[in-house]
C-alpha positions in Angstrom: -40.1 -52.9 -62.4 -36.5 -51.5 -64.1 -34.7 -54.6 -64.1 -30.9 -54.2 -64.3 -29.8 -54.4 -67.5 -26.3 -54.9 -68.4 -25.9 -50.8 -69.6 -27.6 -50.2 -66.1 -25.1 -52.2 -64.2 -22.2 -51.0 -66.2 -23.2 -47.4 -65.1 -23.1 -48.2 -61.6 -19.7 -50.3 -61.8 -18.2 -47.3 -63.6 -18.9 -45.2 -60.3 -15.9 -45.5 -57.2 -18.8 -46.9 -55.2 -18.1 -49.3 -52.4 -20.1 -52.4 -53.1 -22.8 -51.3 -50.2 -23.5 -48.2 -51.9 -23.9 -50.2 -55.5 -26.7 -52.2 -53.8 -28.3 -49.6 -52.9 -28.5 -48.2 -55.7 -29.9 -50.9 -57.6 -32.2 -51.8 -55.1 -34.0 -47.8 -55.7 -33.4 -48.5 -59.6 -35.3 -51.7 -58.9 -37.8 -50.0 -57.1 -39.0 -47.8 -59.7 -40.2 -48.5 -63.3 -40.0 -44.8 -64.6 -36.3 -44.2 -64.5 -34.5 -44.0 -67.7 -31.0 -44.9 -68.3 -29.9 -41.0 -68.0 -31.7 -40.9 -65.0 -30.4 -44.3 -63.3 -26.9 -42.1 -64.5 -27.5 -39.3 -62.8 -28.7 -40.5 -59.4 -25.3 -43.3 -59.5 -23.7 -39.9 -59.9 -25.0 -37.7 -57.7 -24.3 -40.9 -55.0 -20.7 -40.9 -56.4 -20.0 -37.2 -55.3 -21.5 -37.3 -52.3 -19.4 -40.7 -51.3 -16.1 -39.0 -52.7 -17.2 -35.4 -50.3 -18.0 -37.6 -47.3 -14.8 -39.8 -48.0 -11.8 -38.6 -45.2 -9.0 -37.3 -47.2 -5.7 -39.5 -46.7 -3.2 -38.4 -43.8 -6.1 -36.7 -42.2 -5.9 -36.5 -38.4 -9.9 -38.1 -37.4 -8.4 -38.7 -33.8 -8.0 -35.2 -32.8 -11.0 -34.4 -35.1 -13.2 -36.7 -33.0 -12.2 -35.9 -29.9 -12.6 -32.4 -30.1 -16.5 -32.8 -31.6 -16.9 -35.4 -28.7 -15.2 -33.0 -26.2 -16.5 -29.8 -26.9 -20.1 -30.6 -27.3 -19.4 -33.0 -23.6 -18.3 -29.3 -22.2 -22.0 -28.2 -22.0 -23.5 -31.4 -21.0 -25.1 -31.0 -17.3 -23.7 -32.6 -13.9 -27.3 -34.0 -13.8 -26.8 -37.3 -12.7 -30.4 -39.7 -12.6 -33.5 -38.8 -14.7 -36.5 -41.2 -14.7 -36.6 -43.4 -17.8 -39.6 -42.3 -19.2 -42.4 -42.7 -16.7 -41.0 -46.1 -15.2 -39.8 -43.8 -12.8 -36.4 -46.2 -13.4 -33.5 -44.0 -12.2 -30.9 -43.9 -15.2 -27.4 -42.4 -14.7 -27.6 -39.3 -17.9 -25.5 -36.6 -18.6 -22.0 -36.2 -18.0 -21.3 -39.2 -15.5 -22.9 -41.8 -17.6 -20.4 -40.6 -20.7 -17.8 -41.1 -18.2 -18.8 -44.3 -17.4 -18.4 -45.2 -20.7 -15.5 -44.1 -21.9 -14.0 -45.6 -18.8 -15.7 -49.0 -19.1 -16.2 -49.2 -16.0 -17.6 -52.8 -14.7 -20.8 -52.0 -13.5 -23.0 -49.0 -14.1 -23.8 -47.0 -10.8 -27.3 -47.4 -12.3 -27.8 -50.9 -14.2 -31.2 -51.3 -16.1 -32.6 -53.6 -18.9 -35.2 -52.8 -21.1 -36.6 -56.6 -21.8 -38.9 -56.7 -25.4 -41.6 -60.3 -25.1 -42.8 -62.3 -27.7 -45.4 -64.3 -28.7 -48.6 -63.9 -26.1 -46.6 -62.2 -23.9 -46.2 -59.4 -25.3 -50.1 -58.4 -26.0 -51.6 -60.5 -22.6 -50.6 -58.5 -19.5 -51.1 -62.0 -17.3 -48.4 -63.4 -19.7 -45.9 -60.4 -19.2 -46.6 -60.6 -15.3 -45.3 -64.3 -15.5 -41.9 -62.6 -16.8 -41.8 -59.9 -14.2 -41.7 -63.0 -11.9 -39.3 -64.7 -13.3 -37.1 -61.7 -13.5 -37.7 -59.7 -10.3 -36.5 -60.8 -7.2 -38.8 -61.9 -4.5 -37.9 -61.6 -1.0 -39.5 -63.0 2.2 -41.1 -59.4 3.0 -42.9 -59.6 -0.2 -44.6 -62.4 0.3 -45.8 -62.1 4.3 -45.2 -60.7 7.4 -42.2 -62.1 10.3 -43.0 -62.0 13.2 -40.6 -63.0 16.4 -41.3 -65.0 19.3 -38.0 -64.3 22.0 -39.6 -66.1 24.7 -40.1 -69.7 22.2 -37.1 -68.9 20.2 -39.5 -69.4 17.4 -39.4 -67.1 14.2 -43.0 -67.3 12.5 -43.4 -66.2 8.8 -47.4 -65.8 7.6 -47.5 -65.8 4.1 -50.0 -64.0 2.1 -52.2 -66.2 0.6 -53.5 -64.1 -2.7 -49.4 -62.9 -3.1 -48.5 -66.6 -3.5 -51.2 -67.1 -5.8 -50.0 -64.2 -7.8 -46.0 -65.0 -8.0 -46.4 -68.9 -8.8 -49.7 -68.5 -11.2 -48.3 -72.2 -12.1 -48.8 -74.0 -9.3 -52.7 -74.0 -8.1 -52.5 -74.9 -4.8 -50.6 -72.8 -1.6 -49.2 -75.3 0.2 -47.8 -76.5 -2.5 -46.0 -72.9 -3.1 -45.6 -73.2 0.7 -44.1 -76.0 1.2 -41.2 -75.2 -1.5 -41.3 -71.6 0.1 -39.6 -74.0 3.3 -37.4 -75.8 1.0 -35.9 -72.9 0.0 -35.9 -71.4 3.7 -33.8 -75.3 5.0 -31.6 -75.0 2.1 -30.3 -71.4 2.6 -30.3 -70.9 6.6 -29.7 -74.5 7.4 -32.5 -75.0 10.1 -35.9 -77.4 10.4 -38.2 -75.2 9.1 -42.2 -76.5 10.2 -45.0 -76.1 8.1 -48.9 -75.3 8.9 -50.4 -74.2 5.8 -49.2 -70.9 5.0 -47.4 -70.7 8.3 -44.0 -71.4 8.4 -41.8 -70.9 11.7 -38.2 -72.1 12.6 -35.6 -71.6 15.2 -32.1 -71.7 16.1 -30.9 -75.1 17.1 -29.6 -73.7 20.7 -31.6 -71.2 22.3 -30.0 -67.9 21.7 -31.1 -64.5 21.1 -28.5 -63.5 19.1 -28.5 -66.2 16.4 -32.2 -65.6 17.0 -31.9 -62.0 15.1 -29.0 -63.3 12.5 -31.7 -65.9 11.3 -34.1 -63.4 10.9 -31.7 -60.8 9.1 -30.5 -63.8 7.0 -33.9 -64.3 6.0 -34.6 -61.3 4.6 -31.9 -61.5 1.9 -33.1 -65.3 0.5 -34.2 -64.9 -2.6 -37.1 -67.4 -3.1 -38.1 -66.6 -7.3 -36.6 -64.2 -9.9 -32.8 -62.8 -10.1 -30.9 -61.8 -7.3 -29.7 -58.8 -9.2 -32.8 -57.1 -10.0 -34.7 -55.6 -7.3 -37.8 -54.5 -9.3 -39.4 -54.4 -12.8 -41.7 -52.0 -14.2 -44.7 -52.9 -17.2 -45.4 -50.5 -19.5 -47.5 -50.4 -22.6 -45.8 -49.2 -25.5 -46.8 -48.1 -29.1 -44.5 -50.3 -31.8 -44.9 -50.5 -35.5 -47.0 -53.7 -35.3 -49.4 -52.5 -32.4 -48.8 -52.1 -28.4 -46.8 -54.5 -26.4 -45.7 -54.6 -23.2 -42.4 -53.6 -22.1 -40.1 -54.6 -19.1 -37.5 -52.1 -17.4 -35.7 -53.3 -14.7 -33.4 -51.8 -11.9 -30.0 -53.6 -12.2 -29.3 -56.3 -14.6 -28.5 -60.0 -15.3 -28.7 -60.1 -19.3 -27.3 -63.8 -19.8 -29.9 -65.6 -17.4 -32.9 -62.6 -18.9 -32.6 -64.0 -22.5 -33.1 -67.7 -21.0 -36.0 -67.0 -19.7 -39.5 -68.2 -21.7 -41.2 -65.2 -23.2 -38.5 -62.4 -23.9 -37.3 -61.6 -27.2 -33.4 -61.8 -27.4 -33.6 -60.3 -30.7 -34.6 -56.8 -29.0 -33.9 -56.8 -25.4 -30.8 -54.8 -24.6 -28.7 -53.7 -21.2 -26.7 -50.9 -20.6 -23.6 -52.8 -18.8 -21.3 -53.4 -22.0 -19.2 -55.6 -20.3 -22.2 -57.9 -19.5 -23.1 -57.5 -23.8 -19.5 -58.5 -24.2 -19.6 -61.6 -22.2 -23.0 -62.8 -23.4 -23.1 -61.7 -27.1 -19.3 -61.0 -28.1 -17.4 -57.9 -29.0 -18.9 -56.6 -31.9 -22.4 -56.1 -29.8 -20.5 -54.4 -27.0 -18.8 -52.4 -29.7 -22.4 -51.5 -31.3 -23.9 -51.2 -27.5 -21.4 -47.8 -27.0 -21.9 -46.1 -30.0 -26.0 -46.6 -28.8 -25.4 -45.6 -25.2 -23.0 -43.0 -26.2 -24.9 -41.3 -28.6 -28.3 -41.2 -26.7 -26.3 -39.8 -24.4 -25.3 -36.9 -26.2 -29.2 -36.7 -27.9 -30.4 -36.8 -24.2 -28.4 -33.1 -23.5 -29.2 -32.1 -26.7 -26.1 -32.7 -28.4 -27.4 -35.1 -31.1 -25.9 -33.7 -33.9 -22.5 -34.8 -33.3 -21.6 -37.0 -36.0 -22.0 -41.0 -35.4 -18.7 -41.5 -37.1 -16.9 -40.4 -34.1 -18.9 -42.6 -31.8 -17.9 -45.0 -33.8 -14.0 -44.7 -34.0 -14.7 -43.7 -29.7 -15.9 -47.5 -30.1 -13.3 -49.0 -32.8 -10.6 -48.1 -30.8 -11.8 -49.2 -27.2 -12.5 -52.9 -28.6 -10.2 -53.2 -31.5 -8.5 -56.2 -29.9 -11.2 -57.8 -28.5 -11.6 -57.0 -25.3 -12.7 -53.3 -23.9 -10.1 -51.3 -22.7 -10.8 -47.8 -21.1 -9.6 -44.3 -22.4 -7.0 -43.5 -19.6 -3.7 -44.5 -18.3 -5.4 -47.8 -17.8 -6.0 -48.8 -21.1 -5.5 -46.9 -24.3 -3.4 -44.1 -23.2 -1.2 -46.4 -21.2 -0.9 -48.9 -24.0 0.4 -46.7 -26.4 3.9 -47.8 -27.8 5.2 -43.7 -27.3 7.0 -43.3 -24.2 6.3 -39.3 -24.0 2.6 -39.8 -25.3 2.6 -42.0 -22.4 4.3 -39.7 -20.1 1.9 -36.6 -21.7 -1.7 -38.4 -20.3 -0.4 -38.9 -16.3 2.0 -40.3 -14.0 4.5 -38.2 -16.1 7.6 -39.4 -13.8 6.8 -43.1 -13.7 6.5 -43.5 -17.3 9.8 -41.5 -17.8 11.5 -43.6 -15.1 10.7 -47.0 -16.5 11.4 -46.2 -20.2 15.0 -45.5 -18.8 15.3 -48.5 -16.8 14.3 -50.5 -19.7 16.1 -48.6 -22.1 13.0 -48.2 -24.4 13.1 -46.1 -27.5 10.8 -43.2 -29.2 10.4 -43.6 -32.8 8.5 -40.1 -33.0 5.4 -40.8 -34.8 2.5 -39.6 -33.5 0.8 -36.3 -32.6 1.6 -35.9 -29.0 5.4 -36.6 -29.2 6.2 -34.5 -32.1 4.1 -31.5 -30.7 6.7 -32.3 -27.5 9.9 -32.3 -29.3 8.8 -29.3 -31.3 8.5 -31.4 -34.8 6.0 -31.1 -37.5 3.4 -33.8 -36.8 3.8 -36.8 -39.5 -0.4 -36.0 -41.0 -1.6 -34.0 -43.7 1.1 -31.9 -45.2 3.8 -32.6 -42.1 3.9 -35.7 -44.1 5.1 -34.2 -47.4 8.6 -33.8 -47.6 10.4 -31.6 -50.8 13.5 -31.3 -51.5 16.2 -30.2 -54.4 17.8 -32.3 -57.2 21.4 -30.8 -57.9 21.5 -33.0 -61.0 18.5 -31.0 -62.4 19.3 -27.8 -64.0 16.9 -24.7 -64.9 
């Protein structure tokens, strides 16, 4: 291997190469043993221009520039709203609604999913991943058995499925035991003597009464006995990765905190597409990296992939440079801004104008919007060059 010399690395520091780029040029010098000094020269060059033609030129205005590449390509993105996610047949919001959605930041998705990676034996053993899905998906009383009502007793009887139980609690051998906590939960969330026969369980309203009869039963129905209350179903599906197939969990809606607690999924890889539920379990600069993702499979989704990533990114920057994520509208960004006529310019044009006069607030004039407004050349690129005459100067 080329090992780097002292005339190697003083070719490389010579270059106006950020220190990432310097590294990664020595790493490909150390990855070869062929390369001669002119040759290590000219690849350190060849980086070196392309850095300096990528590089954004000072003064140069890469708001405007990015919201016009993210705006025009989001012109001839469809009003489709839901595709299935693959085959997990998991609707998605796509398109033009779920850009929206980001850009606002809007709390919670109209369609929240996770894709939950496993570890270990769980990812390879399918009777392993199905001890995730239970942990994860919700079960309800009508998954387990059937209801059935008795008016003249005042007697609700649930018969639970015997080979279901078995299934969802592949910890616990026997089904009374799973039963009997089955009626634990039932006491503990309608507050009623619930009776036990093996797997049949039956309760009733403490005074007879057909209507709280009907409320017990409908109460029932929402008591979530295993899983997360959030997520109404999972789908498994093999998947090819680079070190062989694992399984892989989607879900419909989302609880990402109490998902990475659970035994078997990797935290490393699983991922949600609520940013605000990123924010609060991983911190800002995952919820910063979780738009640029969304956003720009987004775009890839309509076909639009070849908008450049570095205006995703400043999209991103800009929505969580203070820590928190604001939206792109009047509340957030464009509300926030310090210019009373770039305020005034987004919406609300009167209220703005109004309160800047009650409170006697000022324009200093230096952005794009409240120049174009006043009819002055915009303070970037050359409206920031000023030239002027000196008398004491003759010819």
């Amino acid at each position: 291997m080329t090992e780097i010399t002292d005339a190697v690395e003083a070719v490389v520091e010579d270059t106006e190469l950020p220190l990432r780029l310097r590294e990664n040029v020595y790493e490909t010098v150390e990855d070869r043993d062929d390369l001669s000094l002119e040759q290590i020269e000219e690849i350190a060059s060849a980086v070196e221009a392309e850095y300096l033609d990528n590089r954004v030129p000072p003064l140069d205005p890469v708001g405007t520039v990015s919201a016009q590449s993210i705006g025009e390509p989001g012109t001839q993105m469809t009003m489709n709203t839901f595709h299935y996610a693959g085959v997990a047949e998991i609707d998605v919001t796509q398109g033009l609604p779920r850009l929206i959605e980001l850009v606002d930041a809007r709390k919670t998705p109209d369609t929240p999913m996770m894709t939950v990676y496993l570890e270990d034996e769980y990812a390879t053993d399918r009777e392993k991943a199905h001890e995730v899905v239970w942990q994860i998906e919700a079960t309800k009383i009508l998954a387990l058995g059937d209801i059935s009502t008795n008016v003249a007793d005042m007697i609700v009887s649930v018969n639970l499925n015997e080979d279901t139980l078995q299934e969802r609690w592949p910890t616990l051998d026997s089904t009374n035991q799973i039963a009997g906590e089955i009626a634990e939960t039932m006491e503990d969330a309608l507050g009623v003597k619930v009776t036990q026969e093996g797997t049949v369980l039956e309760f009733g309203p403490e005074q007879p009464s057909y209507r709280e009869l009907l409320q017990l039963v409908e109460a029932l129905r929402d008591v979530v006995f295993k899983g997360i209350e959030d997520i109404s179903r999972v789908v498994i599906r093999k998947e090819q990765m680079d070190d062989g197939e694992q399984f892989v969990l989607y879900t419909e809606g989302s609880a990402f905190k109490k998902t990475l607690a659970i035994e078997g999924v990797d935290a490393s890889r699983t991922t949600c597409n609520n940013i605000h539920e990123i924010h609060s379990t991983l911190g800002i600069e995952a919820a910063r990296e979780t738009i640029i993702e969304e956003t720009r499979e987004t775009l890839e989704e309509q076909g639009l992939g070849d908008v450049n990533i570095r205006h995703l990114m400043l999209v991103a920057d800009i929505m969580t440079n203070d820590g928190t994520i604001q939206s792109i509208g009047r509340h957030g960004i464009s509300g926030n801004k310090e210019s009373v006529l770039a305020r005034a310019a987004f919406e609300v044009t009167v209220n703005h104008l109004l309160d800047a006069a009650i409170y006697g607030e000022a324009d200093d004039l230096n952005g794009v919007i409240e120049n174009v407004i006043v009819g002055k050349a915009v303070k970037l690129g050359t409206g920031d060059v000023d030239l002027r005459m000196s008398a004491s100067k003759s010819d």
